[in-house]
C-alpha positions as CSV (number, residue, x, y, z in Angstrom):
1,X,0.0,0.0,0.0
2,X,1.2,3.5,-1.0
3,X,1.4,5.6,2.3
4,X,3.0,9.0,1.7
5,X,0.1,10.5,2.9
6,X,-2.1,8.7,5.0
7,X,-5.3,11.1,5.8
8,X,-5.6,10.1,1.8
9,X,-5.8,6.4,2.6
10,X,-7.6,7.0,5.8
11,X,-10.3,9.5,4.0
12,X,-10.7,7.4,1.4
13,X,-10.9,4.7,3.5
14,X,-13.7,5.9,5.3
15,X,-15.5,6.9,1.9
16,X,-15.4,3.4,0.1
17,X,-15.2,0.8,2.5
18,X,-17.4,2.6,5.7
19,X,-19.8,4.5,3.3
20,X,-19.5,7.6,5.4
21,X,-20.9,10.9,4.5
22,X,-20.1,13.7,3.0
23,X,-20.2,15.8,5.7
24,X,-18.4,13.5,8.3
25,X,-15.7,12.6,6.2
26,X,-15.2,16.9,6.1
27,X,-14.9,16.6,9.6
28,X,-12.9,14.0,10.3
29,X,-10.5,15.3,7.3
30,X,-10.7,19.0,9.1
31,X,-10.1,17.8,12.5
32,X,-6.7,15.5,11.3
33,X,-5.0,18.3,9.3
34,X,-5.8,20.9,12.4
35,X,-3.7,18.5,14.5
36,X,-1.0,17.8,12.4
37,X,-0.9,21.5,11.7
38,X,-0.7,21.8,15.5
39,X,2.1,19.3,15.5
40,X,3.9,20.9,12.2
41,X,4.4,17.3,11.3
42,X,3.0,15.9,7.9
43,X,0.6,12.9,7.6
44,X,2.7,10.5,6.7
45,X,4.6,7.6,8.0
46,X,7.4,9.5,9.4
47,X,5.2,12.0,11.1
48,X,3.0,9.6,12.5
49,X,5.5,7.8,14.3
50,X,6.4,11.1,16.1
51,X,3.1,11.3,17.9
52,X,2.8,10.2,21.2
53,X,-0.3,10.6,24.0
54,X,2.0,13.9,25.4
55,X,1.6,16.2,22.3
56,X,-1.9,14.4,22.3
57,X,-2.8,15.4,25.4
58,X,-1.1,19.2,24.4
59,X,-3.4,19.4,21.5
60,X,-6.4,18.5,23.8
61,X,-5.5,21.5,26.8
62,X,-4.5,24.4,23.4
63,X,-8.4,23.1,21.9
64,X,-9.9,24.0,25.9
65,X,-8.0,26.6,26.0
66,X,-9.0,28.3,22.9
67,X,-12.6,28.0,24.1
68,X,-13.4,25.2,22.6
69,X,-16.4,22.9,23.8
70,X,-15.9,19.5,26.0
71,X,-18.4,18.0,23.1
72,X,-16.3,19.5,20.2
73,X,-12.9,18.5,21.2
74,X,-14.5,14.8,22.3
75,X,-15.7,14.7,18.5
76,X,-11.9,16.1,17.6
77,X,-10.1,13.5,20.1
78,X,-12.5,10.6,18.2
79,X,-11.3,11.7,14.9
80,X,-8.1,10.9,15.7
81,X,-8.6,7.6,17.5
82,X,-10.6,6.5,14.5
83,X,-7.6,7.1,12.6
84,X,-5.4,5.4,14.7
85,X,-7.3,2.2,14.8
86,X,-7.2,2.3,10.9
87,X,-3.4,3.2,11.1
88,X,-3.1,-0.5,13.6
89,X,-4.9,-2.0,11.3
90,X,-2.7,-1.8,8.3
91,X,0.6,-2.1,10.4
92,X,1.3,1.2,9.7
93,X,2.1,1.9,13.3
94,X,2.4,-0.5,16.6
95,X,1.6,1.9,19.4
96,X,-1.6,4.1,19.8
97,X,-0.9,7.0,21.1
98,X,-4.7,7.5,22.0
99,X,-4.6,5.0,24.7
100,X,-3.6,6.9,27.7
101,X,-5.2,9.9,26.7
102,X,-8.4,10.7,28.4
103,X,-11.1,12.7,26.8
104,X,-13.0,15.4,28.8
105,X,-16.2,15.1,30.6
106,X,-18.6,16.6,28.4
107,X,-21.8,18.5,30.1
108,X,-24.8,16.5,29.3
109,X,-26.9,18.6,27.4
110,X,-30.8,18.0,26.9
111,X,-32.4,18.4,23.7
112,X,-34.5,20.8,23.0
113,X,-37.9,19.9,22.6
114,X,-41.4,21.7,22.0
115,X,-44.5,21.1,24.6
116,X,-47.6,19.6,23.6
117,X,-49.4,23.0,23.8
118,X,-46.7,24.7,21.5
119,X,-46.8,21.5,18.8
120,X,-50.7,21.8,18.5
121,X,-50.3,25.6,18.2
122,X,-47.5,24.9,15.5
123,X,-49.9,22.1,13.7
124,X,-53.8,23.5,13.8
125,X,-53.6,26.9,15.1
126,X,-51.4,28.8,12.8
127,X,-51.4,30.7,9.7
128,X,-49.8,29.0,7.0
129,X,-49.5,31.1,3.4
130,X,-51.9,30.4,1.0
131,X,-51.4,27.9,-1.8
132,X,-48.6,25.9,-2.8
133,X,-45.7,26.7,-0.8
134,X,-47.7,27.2,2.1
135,X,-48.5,23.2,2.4
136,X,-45.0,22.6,1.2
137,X,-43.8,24.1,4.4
138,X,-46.7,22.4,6.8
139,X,-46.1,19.4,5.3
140,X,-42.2,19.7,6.1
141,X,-43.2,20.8,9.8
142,X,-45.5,17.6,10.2
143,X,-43.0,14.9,8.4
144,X,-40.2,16.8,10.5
145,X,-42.5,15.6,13.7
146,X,-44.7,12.6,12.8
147,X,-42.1,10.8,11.3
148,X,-38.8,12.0,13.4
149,X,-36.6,12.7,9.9
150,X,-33.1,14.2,9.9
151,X,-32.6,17.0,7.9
152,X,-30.6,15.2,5.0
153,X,-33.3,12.3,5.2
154,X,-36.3,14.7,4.3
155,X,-34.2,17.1,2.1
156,X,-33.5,12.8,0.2
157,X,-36.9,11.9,0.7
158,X,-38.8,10.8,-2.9
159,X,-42.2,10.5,-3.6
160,X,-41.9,6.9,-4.7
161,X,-40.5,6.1,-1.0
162,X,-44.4,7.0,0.7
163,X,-46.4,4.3,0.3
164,X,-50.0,5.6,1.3
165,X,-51.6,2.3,1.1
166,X,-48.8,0.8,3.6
167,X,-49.0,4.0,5.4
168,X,-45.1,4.1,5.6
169,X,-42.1,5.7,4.6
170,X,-39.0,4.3,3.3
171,X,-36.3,6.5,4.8
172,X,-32.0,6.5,3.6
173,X,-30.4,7.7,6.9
174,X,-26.6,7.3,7.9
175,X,-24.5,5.3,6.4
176,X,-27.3,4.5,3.5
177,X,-29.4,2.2,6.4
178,X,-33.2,1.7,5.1
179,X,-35.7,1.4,7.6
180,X,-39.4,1.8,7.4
181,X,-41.5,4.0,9.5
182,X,-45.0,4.4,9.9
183,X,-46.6,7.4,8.0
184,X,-49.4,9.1,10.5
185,X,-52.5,8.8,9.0
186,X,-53.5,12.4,9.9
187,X,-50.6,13.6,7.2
188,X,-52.8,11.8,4.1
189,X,-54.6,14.3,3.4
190,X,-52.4,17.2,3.1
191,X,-49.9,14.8,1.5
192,X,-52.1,13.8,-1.2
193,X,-53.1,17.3,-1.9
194,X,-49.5,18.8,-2.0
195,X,-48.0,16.0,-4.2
196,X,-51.4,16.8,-6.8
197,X,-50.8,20.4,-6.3
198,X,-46.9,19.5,-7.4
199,X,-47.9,17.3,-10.7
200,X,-50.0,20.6,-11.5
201,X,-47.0,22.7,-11.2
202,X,-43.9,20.8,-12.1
203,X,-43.6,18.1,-14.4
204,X,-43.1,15.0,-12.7
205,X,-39.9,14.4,-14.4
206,X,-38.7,17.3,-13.4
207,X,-37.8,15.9,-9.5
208,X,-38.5,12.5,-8.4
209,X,-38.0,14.5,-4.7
210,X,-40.8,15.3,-2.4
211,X,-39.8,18.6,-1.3
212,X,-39.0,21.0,-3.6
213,X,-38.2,24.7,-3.4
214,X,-39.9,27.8,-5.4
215,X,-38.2,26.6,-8.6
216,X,-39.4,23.2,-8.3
217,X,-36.0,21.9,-7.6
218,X,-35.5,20.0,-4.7
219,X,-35.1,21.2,-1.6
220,X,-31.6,22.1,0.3
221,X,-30.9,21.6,4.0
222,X,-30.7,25.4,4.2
223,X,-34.8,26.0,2.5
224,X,-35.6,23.5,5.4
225,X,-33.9,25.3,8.2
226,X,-35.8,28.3,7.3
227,X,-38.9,27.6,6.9
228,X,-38.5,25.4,10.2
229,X,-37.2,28.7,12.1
230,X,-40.2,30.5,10.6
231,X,-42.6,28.8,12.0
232,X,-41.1,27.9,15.7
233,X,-40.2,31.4,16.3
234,X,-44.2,32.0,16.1
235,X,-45.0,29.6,19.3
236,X,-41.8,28.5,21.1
237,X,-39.3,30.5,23.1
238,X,-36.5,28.3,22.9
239,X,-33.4,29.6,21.5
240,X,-32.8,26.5,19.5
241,X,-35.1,26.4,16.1
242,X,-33.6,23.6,14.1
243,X,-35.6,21.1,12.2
244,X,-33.3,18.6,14.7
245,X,-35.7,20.5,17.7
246,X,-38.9,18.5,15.7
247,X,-36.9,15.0,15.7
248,X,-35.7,15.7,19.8
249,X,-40.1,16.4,20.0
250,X,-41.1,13.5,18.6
251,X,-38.8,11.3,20.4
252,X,-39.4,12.7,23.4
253,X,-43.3,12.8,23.4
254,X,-43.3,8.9,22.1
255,X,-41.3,8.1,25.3
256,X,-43.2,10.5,27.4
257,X,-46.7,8.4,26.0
258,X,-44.9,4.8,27.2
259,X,-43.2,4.2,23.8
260,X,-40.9,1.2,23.8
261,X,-37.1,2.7,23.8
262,X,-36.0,-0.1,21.4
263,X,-38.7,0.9,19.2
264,X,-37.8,4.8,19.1
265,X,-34.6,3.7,18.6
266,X,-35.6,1.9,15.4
267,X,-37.9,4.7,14.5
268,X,-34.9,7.2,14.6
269,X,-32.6,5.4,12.9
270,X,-30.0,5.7,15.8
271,X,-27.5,3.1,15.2
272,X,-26.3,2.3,19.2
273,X,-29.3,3.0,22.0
274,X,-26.5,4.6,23.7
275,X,-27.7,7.7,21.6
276,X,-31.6,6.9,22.3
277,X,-31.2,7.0,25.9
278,X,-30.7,10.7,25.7
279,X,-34.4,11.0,26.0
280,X,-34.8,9.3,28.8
281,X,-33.3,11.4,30.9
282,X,-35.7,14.3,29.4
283,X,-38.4,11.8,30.8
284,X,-36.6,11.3,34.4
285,X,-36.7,15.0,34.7
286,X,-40.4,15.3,33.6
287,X,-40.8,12.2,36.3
288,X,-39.2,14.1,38.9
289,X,-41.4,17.7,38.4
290,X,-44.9,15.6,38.4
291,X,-43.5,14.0,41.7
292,X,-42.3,16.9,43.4
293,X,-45.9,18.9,42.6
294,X,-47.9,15.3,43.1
295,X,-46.5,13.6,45.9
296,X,-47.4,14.5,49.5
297,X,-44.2,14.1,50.9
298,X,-42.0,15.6,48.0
């Protein structure tokens, strides 16, 4: 194997053989070149085998002490161990420097999430625009909450992947994983009215996508963002408005209703429950405030 430059191999690596995305292999790439820049050693054989857990560990205090997060130099620190585990793994080195480095304790942060009252103002008591574009963006709001969809997942979404007579939806999340999910039956309507409404105005050939934006292309992360931040900043006043805030709702209200963990775990497409549990803790804390004003002796 050629290895002058080994963020190549590992980048490419991580492209064709773990189907990562876009977007992650970015990051990864961006946090490996800020630490051999750090370093001032080049990503290759020679400068590899310079590294050792102390000029880790130095890169880890510089990244705190430029005001980095605990969570952003944790996601830094696991860039570079997942590159040292590839490194092991083709012999390229015999000692991982990422052993005896500890990462920092990272403060647990909730997700955001909207109360019932604010997600029935959000769905039935506000004023959408007229026409088109104006069920195009309820329509985003209610797959955004019924069905718990990433960003990328919706933005990816076709038509041919709702089945209305299943009532599911075939969804592509990370790593190109399928899984199905149940399509609310209350969206059927204004789905089957917004995808007519679309055959009237854009050819069908034009996008086989189910969102589309003003030119009947369809639709970026960015178009979703906004008309997600439109419509929260009308009935919620958390400072977080991200279509993410919708996904963090609906997983929080299925747990809140007795919905299985495993199951919202499926449902979100979260690949370790490790990540699920996250909402259990928002339900603990709901637990603890109906105790406290409930219970006699709280």
């Amino acid at each position: 194997m050629h290895s002058k430059n080994m963020l190549t191999q590992f980048l490419k690596y991580i492209q064709i053989e773990r189907n990562y995305s876009v977007q992650t292999i970015r990051a990864y790439g961006d946090d490996l070149r800020q630490f051999f820049v750090f370093c001032n050693i080049e990503p290759d054989v020679d400068g590899i085998k310079q590294v050792n857990h102390r000029l880790v560990r130095a890169w880890l205090a510089h990244l705190l002490n430029t005001n980095y997060s605990a969570r952003s130099v944790n996601r830094k620190l696991s860039s570079l161990r997942s590159f040292y585990k590839y490194l092991l793994k083709q012999g390229e080195v015999t000692k991982n420097p990422m052993q005896k480095v500890v990462a920092p304790k990272a403060s647990s942060k909730m997700p955001y999430f909207l109360s019932r009252n604010e997600v029935d103002k959000l769905l039935y008591h506000l004023d959408y625009s007229e026409g088109f574009f104006g069920l195009r963006d309820l329509l985003v709001i209610e797959l955004f909450y019924f069905v718990g969809l990433r960003v990328s997942e919706l933005a990816n979404l076709k038509e041919s992947d709702i089945s209305i007579s299943n009532n599911s939806v075939k969804i592509l999340g990370k790593g190109s994983k399928e899984r199905i999910v149940p399509l609310y039956p209350d969206i059927v309507p204004l789905l089957e009215n917004y995808v007519q409404q679309k055959h009237e105005l854009y050819p069908l050939n034009q996008t086989p996508y189910l969102i589309v934006s003003s030119t009947g292309k369809k639709a970026y992360p960015q178009l979703l963002y906004r008309i997600v931040k439109k419509y929260l900043s009308l009935v919620t006043p958390l400072e977080k408005k991200s279509p993410h805030v919708l996904r963090h709702t609906f997983a929080t209200h299925l747990l809140n209703q007795g919905g299985d963990i495993n199951a919202i775990k499926e449902l979100l497409g979260h690949a370790s429950l490790s990540t699920t549990q996250i909402y259990t803790h928002t339900s603990v804390e709901k637990l603890k405030n109906v105790y406290k004003q409930a219970h006699p002796r709280a």
